[in-house]
C-alpha positions as CSV (number, residue, x, y, z in Angstrom):
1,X,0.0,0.0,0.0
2,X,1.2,3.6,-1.1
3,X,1.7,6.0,1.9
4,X,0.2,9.3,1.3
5,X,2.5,12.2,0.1
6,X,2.4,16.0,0.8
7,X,3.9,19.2,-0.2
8,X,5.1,22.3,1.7
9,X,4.3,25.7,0.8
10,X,6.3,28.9,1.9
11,X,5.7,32.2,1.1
12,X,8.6,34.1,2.5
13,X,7.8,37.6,3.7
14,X,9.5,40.5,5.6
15,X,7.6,40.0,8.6
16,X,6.1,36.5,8.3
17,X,6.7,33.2,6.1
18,X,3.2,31.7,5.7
19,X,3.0,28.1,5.3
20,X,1.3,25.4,4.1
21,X,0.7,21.8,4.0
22,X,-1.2,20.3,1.2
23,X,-1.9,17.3,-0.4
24,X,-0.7,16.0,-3.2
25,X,-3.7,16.7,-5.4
26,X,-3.3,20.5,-3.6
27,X,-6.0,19.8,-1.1
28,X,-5.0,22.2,1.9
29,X,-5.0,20.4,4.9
30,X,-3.0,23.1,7.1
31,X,-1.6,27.3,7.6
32,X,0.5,28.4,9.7
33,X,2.8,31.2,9.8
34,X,6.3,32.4,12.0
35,X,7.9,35.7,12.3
36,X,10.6,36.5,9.9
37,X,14.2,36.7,11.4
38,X,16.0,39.3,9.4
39,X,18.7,39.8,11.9
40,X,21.9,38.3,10.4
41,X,21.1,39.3,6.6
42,X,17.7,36.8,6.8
43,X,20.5,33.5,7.8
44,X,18.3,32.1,9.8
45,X,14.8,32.3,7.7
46,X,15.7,28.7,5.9
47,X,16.3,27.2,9.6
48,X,12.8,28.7,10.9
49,X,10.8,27.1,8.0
50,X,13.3,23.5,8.5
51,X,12.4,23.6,11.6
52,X,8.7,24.3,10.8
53,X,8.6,21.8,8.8
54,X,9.8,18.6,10.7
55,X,7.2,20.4,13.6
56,X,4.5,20.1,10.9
57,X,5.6,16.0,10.1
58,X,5.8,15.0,13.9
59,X,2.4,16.6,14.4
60,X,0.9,14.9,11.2
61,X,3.1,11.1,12.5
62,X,4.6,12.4,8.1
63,X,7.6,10.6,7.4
64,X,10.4,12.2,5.7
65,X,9.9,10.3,2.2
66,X,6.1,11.4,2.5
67,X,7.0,14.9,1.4
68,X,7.2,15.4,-2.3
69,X,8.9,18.9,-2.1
70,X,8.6,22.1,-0.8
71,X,8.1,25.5,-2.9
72,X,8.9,28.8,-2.0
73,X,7.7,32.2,-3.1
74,X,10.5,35.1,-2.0
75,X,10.4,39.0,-2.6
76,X,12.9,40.2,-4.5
77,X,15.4,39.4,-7.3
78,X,17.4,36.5,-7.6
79,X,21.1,36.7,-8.6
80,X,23.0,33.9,-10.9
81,X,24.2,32.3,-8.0
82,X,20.6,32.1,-6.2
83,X,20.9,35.0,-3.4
84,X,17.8,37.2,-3.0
């Protein structure tokens, strides 16, 4: 039997990243949102939503192989070498 897959959503903002947990069919099953920490040039902003995220799979008993990816929507251009 298949497990059920997810996917994350993160829309990165300069006060708050939203998220969300969908299904795989995009069926939203939970939002959320955190501050944004922009002390330290916005460092720690990836290990917020990590964090989030493995939060999100204990509460939902999600292993890690049970999420398909996550997307992220971020303000601002990105340079060649993928800094906002």
């Amino acid at each position: 039997m298949e497990n059920k897959k997810y996917v994350i959503g993160a829309d990165i903002g300069g006060t708050t990243v939203k998220l969300g947990l969908f299904e795989k069919d995009g069926t939203l099953l939970e939002k959320w949102e955190i501050p944004t920490v922009i002390e330290g040039d916005g460092t720690a902003v990836l290990r917020d939503i990590a964090a989030e995220i493995q939060k999100c799979r204990e509460k939902h008993n999600i292993p890690a192989d049970g999420i398909l990816g996550v997307g992220a929507g971020i303000p601002g251009p990105v340079t060649a070498d993928g800094v906002v």
